[in-house]
Every structure is written in C-alpha cells, then in structure tokens.
C-alpha positions in Angstrom: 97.9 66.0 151.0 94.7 64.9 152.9 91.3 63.9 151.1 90.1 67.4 153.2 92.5 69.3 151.5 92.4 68.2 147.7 88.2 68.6 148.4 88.9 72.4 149.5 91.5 72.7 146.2 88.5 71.0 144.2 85.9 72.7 145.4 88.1 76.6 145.0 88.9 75.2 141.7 85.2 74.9 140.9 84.6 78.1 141.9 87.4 79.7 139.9 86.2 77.7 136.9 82.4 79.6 137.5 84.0 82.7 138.0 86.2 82.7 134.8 83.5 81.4 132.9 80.6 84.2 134.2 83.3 86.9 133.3 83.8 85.3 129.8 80.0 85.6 129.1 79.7 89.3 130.6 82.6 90.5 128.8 83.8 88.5 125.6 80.3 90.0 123.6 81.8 93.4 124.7 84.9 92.7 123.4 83.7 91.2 120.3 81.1 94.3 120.0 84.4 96.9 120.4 86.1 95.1 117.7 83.4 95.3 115.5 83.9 98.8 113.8 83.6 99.5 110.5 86.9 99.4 108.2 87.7 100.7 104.8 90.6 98.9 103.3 93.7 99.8 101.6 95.6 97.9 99.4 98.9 99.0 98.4 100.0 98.2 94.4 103.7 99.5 93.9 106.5 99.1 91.1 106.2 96.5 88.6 104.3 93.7 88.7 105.2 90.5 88.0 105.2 86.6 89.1 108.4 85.8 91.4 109.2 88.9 92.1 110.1 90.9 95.3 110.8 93.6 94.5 108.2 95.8 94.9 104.7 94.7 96.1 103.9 91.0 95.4 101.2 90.0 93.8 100.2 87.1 95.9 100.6 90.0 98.7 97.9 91.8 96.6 95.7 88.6 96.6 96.0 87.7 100.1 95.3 91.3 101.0 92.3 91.4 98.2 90.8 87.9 99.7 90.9 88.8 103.6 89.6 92.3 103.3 86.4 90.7 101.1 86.5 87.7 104.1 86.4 90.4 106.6 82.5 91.3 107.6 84.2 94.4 109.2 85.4 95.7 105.8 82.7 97.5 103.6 84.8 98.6 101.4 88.2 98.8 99.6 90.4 101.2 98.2 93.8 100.6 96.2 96.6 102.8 96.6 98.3 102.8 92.9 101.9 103.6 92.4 103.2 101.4 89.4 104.5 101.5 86.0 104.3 98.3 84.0 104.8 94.7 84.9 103.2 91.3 83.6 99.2 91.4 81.6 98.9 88.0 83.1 99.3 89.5 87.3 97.5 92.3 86.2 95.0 90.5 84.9 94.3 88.3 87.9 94.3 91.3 89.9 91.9 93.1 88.2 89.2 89.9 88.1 89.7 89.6 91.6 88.6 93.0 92.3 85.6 93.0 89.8 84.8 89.9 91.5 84.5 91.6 94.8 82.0 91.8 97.2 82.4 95.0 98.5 82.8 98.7 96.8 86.2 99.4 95.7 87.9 102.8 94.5 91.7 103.2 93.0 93.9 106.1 94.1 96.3 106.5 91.6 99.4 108.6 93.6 102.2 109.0 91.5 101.4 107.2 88.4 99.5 104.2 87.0 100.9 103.5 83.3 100.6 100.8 81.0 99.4 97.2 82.1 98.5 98.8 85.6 96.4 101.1 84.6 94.2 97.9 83.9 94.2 97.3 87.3 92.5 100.4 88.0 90.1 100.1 85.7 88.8 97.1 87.5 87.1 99.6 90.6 84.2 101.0 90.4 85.6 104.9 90.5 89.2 105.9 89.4 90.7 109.2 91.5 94.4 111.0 90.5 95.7 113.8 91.4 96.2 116.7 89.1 99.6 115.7 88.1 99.2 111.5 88.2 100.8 110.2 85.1 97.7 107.4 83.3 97.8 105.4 80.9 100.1 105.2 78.3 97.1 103.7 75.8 98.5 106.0 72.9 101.9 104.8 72.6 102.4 101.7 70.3 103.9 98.8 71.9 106.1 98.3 69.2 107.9 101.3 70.3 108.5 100.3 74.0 110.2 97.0 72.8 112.9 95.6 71.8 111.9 94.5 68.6 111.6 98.1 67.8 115.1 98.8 67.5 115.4 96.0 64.5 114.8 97.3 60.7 113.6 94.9 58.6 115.5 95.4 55.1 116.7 93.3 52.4 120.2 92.8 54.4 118.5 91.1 57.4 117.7 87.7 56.8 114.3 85.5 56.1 114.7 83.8 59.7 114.6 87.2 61.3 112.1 88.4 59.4 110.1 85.9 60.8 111.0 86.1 64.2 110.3 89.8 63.9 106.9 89.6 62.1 105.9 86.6 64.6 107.0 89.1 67.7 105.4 91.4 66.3 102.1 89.9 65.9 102.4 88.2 69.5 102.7 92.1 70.9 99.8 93.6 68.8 97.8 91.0 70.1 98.4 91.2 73.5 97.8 95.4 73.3 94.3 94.3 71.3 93.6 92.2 74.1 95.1 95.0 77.0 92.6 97.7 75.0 90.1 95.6 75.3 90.0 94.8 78.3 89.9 98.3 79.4 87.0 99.4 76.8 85.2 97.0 78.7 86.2 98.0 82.3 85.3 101.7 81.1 82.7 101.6 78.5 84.7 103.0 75.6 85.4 101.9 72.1 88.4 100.1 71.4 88.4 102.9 68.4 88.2 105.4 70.9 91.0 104.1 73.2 93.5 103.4 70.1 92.8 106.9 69.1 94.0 108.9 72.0 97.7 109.6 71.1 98.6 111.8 73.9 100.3 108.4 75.0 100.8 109.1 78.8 98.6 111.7 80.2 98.2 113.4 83.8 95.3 113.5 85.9 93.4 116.7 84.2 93.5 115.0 81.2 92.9 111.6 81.9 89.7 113.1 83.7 88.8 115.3 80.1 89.3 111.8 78.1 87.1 109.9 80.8 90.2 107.9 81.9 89.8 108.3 85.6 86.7 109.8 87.4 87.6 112.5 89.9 90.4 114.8 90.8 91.5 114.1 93.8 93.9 112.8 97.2 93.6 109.8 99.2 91.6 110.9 101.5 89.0 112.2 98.8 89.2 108.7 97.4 88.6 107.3 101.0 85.4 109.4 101.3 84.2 108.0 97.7 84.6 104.7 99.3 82.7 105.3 102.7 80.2 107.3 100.5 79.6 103.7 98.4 79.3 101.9 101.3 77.1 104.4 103.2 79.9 104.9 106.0 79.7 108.1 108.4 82.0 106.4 110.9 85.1 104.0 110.3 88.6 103.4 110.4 91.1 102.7 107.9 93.1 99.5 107.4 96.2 98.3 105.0 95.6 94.8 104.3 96.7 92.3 104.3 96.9 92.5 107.8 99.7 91.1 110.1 99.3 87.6 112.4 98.6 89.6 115.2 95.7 87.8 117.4 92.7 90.2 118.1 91.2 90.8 121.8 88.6 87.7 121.7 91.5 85.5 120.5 93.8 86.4 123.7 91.1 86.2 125.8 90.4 82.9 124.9 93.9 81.6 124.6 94.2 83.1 128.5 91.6 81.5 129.5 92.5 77.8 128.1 95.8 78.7 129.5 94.2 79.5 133.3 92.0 76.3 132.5 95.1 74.1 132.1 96.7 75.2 134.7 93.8 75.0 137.1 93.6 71.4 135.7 97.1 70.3 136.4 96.9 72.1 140.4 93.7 69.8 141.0 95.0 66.9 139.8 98.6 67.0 140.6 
C-alpha cells in the first residue's frame, strides 16, 4: 500500500470518526430522553420466606429488586405484590427495614393471602390494599398452637428435662410473637393490647379493613394507582424488579460505537 493510499484511508477514517461522533451527540440525549419515563415498580413476595431457600421467591431476589428500584431515578415508586404464608421473622424483618428505609412511596398488594410473619412485611409500606377475600394476618392465633411444642402435655409422667426444654421453647416462642406484635403496632399505630386482642386469628380483606389491618379494598391495579397517586404520576409504566442484565439503548449505542471505533482503528493501522 502506497503513502497516498493509507493518507486517503486516514483521512476517510477521520471523517467517519466526525461523522459517528456528530450522530452520537444529536442522538444519544434522545435516546437517553426516551428512556427516561416514569416507572412504578413491582416487587414480587411469594411462598415462604426464608434464608437458603429456592423455593419460592428469594429474599436476596427481594433485596436486589428493593435496592435497584430505590437506585433507579426512573422509579418513583414501588409496589409489592404479596402472596405468602409464613417463613423466617429474621428475612422478614430485613425486608421490611429495607422498605421503611426507602426513598420512594411504596404500597403492598396482598393477592391471595399475607399470614403470619409476612404480614409484617406489609406493614412496612405506607398503604396496605386486599382484596375482599385476602386471607391477613393470623395475629389472633397463639403461637403455641402452630408449633410443635404444642402437641407435648406437660404432666407429672414427663420428665424434669423436658419440662424444661418445653418451658424454655416456650418462652423463646412468646418472645419472638411479643417482638412480631410489636413490631407491627408500631408499623400500624396500634396497641400491642389491641393487636393481642383480635381473636379472629386469620381474617379476609373486609375485615382486616374493619380492624384497620390493611387500608383499602382493592386489585392490583387499584393499588398501582395508590402508588402513582403518592408519587404524583399521571403517566408511567410498570416494571417487576429486579430487572434482567439486559443492556438499555444508550449502552448498545455505545458498545457499537467502541466496537466501529476499534475496528476503524485496526483498518488504519493494519
């Protein structure tokens, strides 16, 4: 190749270079401008919950999820799609601090049912919705009787050692529903007295709204309105989160171009 001909390459180059480079500043705020739109989030919460599990949702699914839609400028606000009936207090727990800790509005949707340490969970957002027929709570029914330790009678015939594993059991699991009741007194600003003394156990959604366990009747959509409402949407789109590794419009325009770059590179000085 002549010193002519690897100007001429040089100098095309250039002006492929210029080109690329004007059409990246015309168009890559327009893309970036089309991909800014306005999202509510939804986070699904389903079956038990519990640490090392996968069987239903994860929980560290739930916390990526809960972290990237607050990270998200996009998202103004989140809602969580509840469909679960017990689980661990300690997941629940971090759950529900990372979702009073968020930065944006957030609304639960309880679906099918949201019962014992779950219903925590909801508690956390700022509005609870259910349907008419939701099963909630479970806050009436001793925890005693939903465990094992139930089914042991302590008489004279059972002896001292199990007596004391029972009473210490015991103990352990009436502190732990102190704690759970607390929590939730505090989430909805009701007395512990008050929570201890609803003995309907399990309730649906007519009567969790009646004994100010949720705050509205309603579907999902209804709760994605709430959410738009708190965040002072009138248009949007609706997201589950977390989100895949898919690479947005700016990213692939920008990967293209390095890669048109490179190659432009390696033709010049070939």
């Amino acid at each position: 190749m002549t010193n002519k001909n690897k100007k001429e390459i040089i100098a095309i180059s250039c002006i492929i270079i210029l080109a690329i480079a004007f059409l990246i500043a015309v168009f890559l705020p327009l893309a970036n401008l089309s991909g800014d739109v306005n999202e509510i989030a939804i986070i699904q919460i389903n079956g038990k919950l519990n640490y090392n599990s996968n069987e239903n949702t994860s929980l560290e699914s739930i916390e990526s999820g809960i972290k990237e839609a607050n990270n998200n400028h996009n998202v103004k606000a989140i809602v969580f799609e509840i469909n679960s009936n017990g689980g661990s207090l300690v997941a629940c727990e971090e759950i529900t601090k990372l979702i009073k800790n968020s930065k944006k509005p957030t609304v639960s949707w309880i679906s099918d049912k949201a019962t014992s340490y779950p219903y925590l969970i909801a508690t956390g957002t700022d509005t609870i919705v259910a349907t008419h027929t939701s099963a909630i709570g479970g806050l009436g029914i001793s925890f005693t009787n939903s465990t094992k330790y139930s089914k042991a009678t302590v008489t004279e015939t059972v002896s001292s050692s199990n007596r004391s594993f029972y009473t210490s059991s015991q103990n352990m699991i009436n502190q732990d529903y102190i704690h759970f009741i607390k929590e939730i007194g505090k989430n909805r600003k009701l007395s512990q007295k008050y929570l201890i003394n609803i003995n309907q156990g399990i309730v649906n959604g007519n009567q969790g709204l009646k004994l100010h366990l949720i705050d509205k009747i309603g579907d999902k959509d209804s709760a994605i309105n709430i959410a738009a409402s708190k965040a002072n949407l009138t248009e949007y789109k609706v997201s589950n989160y977390p989100k895949d590794n898919s690479m947005s419009l700016t990213e692939i325009l920008n990967t293209n171009l390095n890669q048109d770059i490179q190659k432009i590179g390696n033709s010049i000085f070939k």
